[in-house]
N, C-alpha and C positions, 0 to 999 in steps of 0.2 A: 763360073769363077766369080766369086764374090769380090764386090769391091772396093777397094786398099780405102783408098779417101771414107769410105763408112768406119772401116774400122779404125783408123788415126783419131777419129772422133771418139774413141772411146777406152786409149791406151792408157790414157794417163788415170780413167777411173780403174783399168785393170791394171795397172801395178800397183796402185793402192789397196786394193782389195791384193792382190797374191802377197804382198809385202807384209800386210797385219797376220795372214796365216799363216806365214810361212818365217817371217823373221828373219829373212833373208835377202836381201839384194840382186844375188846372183841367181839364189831360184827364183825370184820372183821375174829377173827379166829370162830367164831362161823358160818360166809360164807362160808367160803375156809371147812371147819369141814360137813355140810349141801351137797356143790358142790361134792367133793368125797363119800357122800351116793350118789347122783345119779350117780356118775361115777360109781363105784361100783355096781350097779344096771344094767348099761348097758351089754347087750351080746359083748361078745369081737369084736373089729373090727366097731361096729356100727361108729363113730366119727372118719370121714375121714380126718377131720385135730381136733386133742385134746388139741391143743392151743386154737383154736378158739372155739371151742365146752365149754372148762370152762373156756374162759373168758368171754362166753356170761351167759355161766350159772352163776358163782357169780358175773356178774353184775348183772342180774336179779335178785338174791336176796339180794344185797344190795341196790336195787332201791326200793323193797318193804319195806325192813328194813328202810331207808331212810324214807319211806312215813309213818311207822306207829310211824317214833318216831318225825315226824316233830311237832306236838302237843305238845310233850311232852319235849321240847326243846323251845317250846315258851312260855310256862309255868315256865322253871327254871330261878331259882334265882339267879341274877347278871347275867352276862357274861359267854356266854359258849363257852369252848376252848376245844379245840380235847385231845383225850387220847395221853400222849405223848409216840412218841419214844423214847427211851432213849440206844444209843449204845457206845462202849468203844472209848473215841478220836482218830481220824487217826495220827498215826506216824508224827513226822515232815519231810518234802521232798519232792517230787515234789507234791505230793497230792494238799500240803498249796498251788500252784497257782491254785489250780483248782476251778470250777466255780460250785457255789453251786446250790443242790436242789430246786429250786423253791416250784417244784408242791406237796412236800411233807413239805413245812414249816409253821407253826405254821401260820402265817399271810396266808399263801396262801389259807389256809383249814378255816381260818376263815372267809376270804371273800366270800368263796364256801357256808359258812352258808348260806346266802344271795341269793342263789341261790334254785330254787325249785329241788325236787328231781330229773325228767328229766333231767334239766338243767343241772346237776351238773353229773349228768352220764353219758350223752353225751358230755360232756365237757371232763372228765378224759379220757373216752376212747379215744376219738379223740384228742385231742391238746396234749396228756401226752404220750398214746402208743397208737397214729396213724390206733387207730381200724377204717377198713372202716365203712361209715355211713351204708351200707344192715345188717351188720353183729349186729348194734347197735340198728339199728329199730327192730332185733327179739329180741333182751332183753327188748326192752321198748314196745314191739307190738305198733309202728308207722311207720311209711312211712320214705324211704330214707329221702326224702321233708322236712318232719316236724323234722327230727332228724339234721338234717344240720340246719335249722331254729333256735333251740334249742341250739346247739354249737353255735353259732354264736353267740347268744344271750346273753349265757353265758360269752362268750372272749369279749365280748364290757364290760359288765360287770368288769369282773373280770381285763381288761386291766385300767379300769378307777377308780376302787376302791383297786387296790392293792398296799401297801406301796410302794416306792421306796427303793430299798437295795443296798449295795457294792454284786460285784460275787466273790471277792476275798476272797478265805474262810484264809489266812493268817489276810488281814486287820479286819473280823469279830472276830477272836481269839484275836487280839490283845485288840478290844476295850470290849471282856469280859471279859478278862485280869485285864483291867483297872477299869474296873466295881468293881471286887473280888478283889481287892488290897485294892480300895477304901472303900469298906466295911467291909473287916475285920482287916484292919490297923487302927480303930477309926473312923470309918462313917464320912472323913474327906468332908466337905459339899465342897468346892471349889474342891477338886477331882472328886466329882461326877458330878458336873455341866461343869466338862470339857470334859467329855466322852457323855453327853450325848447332844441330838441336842433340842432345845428351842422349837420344837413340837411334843416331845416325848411323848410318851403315854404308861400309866400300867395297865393292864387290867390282874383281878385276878379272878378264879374261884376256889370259895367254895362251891358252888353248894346248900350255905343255912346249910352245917352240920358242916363249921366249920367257924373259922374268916375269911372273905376276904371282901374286897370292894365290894359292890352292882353295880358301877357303873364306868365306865374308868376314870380316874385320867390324867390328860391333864396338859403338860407345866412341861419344866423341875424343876424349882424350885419348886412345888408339887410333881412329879415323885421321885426328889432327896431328897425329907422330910419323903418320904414312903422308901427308902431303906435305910435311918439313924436311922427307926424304926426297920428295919430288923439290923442291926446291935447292937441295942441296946438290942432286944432280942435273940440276937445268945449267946449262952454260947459256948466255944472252950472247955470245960470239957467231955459237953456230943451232941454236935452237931459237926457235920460237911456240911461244904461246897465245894461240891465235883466238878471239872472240867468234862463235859461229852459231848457226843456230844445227842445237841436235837432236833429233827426232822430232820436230816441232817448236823446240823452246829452246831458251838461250843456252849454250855450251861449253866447252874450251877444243881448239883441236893442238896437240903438240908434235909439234913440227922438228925434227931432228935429223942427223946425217946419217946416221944407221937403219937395219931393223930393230924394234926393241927402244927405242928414241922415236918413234913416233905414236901415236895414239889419241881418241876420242874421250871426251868426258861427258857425261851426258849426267845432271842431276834433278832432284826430287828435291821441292821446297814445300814446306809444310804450311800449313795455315796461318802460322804465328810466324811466316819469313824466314825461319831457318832450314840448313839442307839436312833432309832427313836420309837423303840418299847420295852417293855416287857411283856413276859406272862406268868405268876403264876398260876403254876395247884397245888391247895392246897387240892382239893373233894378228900378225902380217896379212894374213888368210883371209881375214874378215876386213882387212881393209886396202885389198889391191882394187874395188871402186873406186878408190879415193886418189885424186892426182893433188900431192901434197905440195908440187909446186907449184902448182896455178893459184894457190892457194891466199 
């Protein structure tokens, strides 16, 4: 029986790693929950390095998880966005010069949709936590060869379709700052068309069970017609619109007394400080991690 105190030592790298392949909260702890049965099954000492031993194991079962919901994900309705992080804002101080999470943002795991399951677990492992390619070909049973083939394929990819952002996680606070000013001060429209950049884009998922847009919302003066509506139904009596950090970087979470009244913002700022993105997780579904009243 292998044991427990080893692997606690190494949970928190494995739901980061099942979370970037998988986009998901719920598989990824239902990975990391699956990989400790078999840790737990092994006789003590078998797993001469247990780093490597369960990062290959829940990559492998996030590669299969991966594969059996690829279907089921080209089927749903509207736009699908990964279950969000959602953690408490970092402090103000040196943190703010510091240079954000790429490989776990909202944009970046969206472009990863786009990628087939291989691709995309060959990819996190190697480009994110530098797993060598032998180690990656026994999680996907392929060849060194074709696993490097794979990453490679995936980083041309994901280099050519991925937004452009500021790394300055100060300038991203500020322009959500100005975002939330601008919307709960009177959905003032020249406010918002000044924060945001003229090919921004909003892209919401409801997953079909509640309101959201079917399809991306392009160009700021649309982008900023859709957050005048959000303001127009925000009641301050019994919602709130809470500052948090989302997938890394700073957010909004909105807080409301219904389903369909509550939801995740998670955005993309550009180089030159404007949002070139937003993404609205509204699916009830994708967000019963979330305990909105502790909030």
């Amino acid at each position: 029986m292998a044991d427990q105190a080893q692997f606690e030592q190494h949970r928190s790298h494995l739901h980061a790693v099942a979370y970037r392949i998988t986009g998901s909260v719920s598989d990824a702890d239902d990975a990391v929950q699956e990989a400790w049965l078999r840790w737990h099954a092994l006789d003590d000492g078998t797993a001469a390095n247990p780093r490597a031993y369960l990062t290959t194991t829940v990559s492998r079962i996030c590669y299969d998880q991966l594969t059996s919901a690829r279907a089921r994900r080209e089927r749903y309705v509207g736009p699908w966005l990964p279950e969000p992080l959602v953690t408490t804002p970092a402090a103000d101080g040196p943190e703010e010069r510091a240079t954000l999470d790429e490989s776990v943002s909202t944009a970046m795991l969206t472009v990863m949709e786009s990628l087939t399951p291989a691709e995309r677990t060959a990819f996190v492992l190697h480009d994110v936590f530098d797993v060598p390619f032998p180690e990656i070909a026994g999680a996907l049973d392929k060849s060194p060869a074709s696993v490097r083939q794979l990453a490679s394929q995936a980083r041309k990819h994901v280099r050519d379709a991925k937004p452009r952002r500021s790394v300055a996680r100060a300038e991203h606070r500020r322009a959500v700052d100005t975002f939330l000013a601008a919307v709960t001060g009177g959905g003032d429209l020249d406010a918002l068309l000044s924060v945001l950049d003229p090919q921004a884009v909003w892209r919401s998922d409801g997953g079909g069970l509640v309101t959201a847009a079917r399809k991306p919302i392009f160009g700021a003066d649309r982008v900023a017609m859709v957050a005048q509506r959000l303001y127009r139904a925000f009641d301050p009596a019994t919602m709130r619109l809470l500052t948090y950090d989302v997938n890394g970087a700073p957010g909004l979470v909105l807080d409301g007394p219904v389903i369909g009244q509550q939801g995740v913002l998670a955005f993309t700022v550009g180089e030159n400080g404007l949002i070139t993105g937003i993404d609205v997780v509204v699916n009830p579904e994708k967000l019963r991690h979330l305990d909105f009243h502790a909030l």
